[in-house]
Biopython code that builds the backbone (N, CA, C, O; Angstrom):
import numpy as np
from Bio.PDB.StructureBuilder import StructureBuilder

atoms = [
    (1, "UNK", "N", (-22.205, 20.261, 26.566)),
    (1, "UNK", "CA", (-23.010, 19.244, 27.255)),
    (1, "UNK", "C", (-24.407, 19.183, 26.625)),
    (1, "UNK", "O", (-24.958, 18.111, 26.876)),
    (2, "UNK", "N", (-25.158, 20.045, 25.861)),
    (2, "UNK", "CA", (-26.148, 20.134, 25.435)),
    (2, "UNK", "C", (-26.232, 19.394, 24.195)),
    (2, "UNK", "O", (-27.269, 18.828, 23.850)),
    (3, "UNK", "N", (-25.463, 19.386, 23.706)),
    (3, "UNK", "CA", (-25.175, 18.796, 22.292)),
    (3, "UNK", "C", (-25.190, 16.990, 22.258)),
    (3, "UNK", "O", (-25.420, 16.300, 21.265)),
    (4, "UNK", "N", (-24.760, 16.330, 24.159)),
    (4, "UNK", "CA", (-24.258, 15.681, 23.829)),
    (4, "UNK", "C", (-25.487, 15.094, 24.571)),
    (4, "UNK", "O", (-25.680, 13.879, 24.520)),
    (5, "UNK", "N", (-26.425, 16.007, 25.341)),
    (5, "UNK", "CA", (-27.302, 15.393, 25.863)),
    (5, "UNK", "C", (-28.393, 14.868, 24.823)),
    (5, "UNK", "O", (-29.039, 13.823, 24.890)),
    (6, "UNK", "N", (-28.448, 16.257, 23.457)),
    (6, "UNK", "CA", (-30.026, 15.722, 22.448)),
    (6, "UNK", "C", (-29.311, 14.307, 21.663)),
    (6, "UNK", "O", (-30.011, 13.481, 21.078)),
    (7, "UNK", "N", (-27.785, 14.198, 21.770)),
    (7, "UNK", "CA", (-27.600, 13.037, 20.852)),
    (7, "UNK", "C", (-28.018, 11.978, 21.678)),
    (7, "UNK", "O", (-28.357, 10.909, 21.170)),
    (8, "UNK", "N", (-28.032, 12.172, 23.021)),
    (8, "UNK", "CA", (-28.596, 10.964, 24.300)),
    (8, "UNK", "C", (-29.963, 10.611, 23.923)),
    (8, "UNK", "O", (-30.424, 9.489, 23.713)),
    (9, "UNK", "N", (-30.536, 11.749, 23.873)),
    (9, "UNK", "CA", (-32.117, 11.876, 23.666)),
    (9, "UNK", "C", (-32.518, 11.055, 22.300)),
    (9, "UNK", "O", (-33.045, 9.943, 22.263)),
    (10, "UNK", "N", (-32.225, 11.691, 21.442)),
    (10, "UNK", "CA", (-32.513, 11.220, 19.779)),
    (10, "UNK", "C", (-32.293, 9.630, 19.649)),
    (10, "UNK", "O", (-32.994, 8.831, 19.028)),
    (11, "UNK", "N", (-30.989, 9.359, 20.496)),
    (11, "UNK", "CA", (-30.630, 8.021, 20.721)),
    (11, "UNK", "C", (-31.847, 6.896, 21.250)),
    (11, "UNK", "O", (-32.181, 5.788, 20.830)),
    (12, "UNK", "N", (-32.379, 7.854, 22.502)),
    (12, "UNK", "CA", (-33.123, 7.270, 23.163)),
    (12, "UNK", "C", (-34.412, 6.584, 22.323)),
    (12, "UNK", "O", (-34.768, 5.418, 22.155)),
    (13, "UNK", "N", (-35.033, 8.134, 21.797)),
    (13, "UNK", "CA", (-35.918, 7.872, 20.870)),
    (13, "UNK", "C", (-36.206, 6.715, 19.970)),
    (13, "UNK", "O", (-37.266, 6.088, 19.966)),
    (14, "UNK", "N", (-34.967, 6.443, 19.058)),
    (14, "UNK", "CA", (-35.044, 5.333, 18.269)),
    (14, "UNK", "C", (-34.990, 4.009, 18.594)),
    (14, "UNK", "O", (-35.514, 3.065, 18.003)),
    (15, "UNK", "N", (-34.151, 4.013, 19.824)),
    (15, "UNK", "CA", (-34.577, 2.875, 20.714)),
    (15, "UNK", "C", (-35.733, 2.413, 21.347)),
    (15, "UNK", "O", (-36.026, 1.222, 21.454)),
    (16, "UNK", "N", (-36.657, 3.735, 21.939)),
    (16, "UNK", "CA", (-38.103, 3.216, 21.819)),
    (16, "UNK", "C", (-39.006, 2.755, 20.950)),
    (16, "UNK", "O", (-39.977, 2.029, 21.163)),
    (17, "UNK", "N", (-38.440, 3.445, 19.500)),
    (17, "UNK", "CA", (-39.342, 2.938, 18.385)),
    (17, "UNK", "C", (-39.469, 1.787, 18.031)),
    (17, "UNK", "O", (-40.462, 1.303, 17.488)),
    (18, "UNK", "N", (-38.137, 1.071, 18.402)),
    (18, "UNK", "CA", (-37.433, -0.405, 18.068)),
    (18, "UNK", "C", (-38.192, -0.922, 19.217)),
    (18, "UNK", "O", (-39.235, -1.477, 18.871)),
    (19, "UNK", "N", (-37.986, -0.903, 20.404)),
    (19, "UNK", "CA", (-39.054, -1.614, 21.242)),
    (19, "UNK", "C", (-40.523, -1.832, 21.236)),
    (19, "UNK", "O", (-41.082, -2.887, 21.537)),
    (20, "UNK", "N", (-41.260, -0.394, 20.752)),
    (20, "UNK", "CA", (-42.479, -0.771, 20.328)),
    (20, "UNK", "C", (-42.542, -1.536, 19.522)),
    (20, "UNK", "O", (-43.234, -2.485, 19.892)),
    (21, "UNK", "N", (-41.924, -1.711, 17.928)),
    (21, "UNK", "CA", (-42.394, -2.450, 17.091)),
    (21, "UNK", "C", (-42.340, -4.142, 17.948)),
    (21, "UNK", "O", (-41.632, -4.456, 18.904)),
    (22, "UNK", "N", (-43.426, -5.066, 17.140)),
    (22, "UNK", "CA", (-43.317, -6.071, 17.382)),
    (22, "UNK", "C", (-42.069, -6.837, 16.990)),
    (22, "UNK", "O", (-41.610, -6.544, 15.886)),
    (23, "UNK", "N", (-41.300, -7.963, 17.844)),
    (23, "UNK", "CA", (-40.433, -9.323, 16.899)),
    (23, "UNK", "C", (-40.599, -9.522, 15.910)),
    (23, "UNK", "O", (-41.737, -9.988, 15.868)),
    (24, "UNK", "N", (-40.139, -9.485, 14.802)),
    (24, "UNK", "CA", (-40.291, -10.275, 13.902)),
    (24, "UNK", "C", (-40.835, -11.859, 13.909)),
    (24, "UNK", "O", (-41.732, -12.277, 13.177)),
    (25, "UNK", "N", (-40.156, -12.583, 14.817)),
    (25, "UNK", "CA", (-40.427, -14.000, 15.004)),
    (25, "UNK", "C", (-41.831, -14.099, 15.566)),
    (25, "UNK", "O", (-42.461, -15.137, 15.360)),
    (26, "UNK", "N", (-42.266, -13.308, 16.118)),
    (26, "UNK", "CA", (-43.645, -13.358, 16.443)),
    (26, "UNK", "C", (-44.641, -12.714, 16.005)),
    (26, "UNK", "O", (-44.489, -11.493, 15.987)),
    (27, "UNK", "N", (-46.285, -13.390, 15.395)),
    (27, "UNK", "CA", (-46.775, -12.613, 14.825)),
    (27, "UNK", "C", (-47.796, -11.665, 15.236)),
    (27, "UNK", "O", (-48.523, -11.577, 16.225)),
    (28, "UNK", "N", (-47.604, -10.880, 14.015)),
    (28, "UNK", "CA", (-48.254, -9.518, 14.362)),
    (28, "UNK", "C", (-49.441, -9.321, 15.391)),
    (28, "UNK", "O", (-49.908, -10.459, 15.447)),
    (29, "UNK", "N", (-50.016, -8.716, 16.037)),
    (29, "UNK", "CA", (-51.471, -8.870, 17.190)),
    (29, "UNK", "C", (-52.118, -7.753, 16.679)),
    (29, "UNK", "O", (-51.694, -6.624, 16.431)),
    (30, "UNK", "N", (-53.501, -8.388, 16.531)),
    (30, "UNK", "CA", (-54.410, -7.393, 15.719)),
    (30, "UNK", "C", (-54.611, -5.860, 16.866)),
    (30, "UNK", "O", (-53.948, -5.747, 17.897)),
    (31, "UNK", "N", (-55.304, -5.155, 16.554)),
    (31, "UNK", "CA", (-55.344, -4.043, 17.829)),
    (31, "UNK", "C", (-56.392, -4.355, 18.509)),
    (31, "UNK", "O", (-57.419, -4.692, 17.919)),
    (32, "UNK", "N", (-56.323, -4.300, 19.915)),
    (32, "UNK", "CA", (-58.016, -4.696, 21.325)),
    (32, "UNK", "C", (-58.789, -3.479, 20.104)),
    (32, "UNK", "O", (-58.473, -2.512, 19.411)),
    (33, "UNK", "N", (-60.058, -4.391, 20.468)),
    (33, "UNK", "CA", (-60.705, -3.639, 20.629)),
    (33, "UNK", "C", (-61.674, -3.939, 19.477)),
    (33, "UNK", "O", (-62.690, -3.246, 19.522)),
    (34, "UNK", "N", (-61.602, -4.811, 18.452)),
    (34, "UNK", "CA", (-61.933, -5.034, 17.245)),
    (34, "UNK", "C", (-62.977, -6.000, 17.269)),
    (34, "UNK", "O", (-63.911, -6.012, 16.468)),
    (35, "UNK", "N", (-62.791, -6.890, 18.288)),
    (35, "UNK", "CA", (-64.110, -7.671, 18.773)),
    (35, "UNK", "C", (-63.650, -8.807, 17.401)),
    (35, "UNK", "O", (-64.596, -9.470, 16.973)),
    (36, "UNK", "N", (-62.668, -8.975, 16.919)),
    (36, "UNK", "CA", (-61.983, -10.162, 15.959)),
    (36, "UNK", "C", (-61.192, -11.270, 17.021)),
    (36, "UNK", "O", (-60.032, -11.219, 17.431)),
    (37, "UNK", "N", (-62.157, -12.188, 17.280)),
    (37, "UNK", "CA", (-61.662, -13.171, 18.238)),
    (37, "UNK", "C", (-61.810, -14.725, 17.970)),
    (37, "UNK", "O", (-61.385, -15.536, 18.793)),
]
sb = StructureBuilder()
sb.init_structure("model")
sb.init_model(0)
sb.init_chain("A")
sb.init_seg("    ")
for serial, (resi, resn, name, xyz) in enumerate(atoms, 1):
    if name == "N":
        sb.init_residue(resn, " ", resi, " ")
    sb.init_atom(name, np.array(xyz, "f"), 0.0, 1.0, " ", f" {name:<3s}", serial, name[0])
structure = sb.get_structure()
């Protein structure tokens, strides 16, 4: 069960990474805070 839980986990992981990044179809947003408006 341990084995099958970090493959859950690791899984998970890369799926958050994919959610953070932005769409492609939409463009990029500079970072707050830059006072570029």
């Amino acid at each position: 069960m341990d084995d099958h839980f970090q493959n859950y986990g690791e899984r998970s992981d890369g799926d958050q990474e994919i959610k953070e990044l932005p769409p492609p179809s939409s463009p990029p947003q500079p970072p707050h805070g830059t006072g570029v408006l």
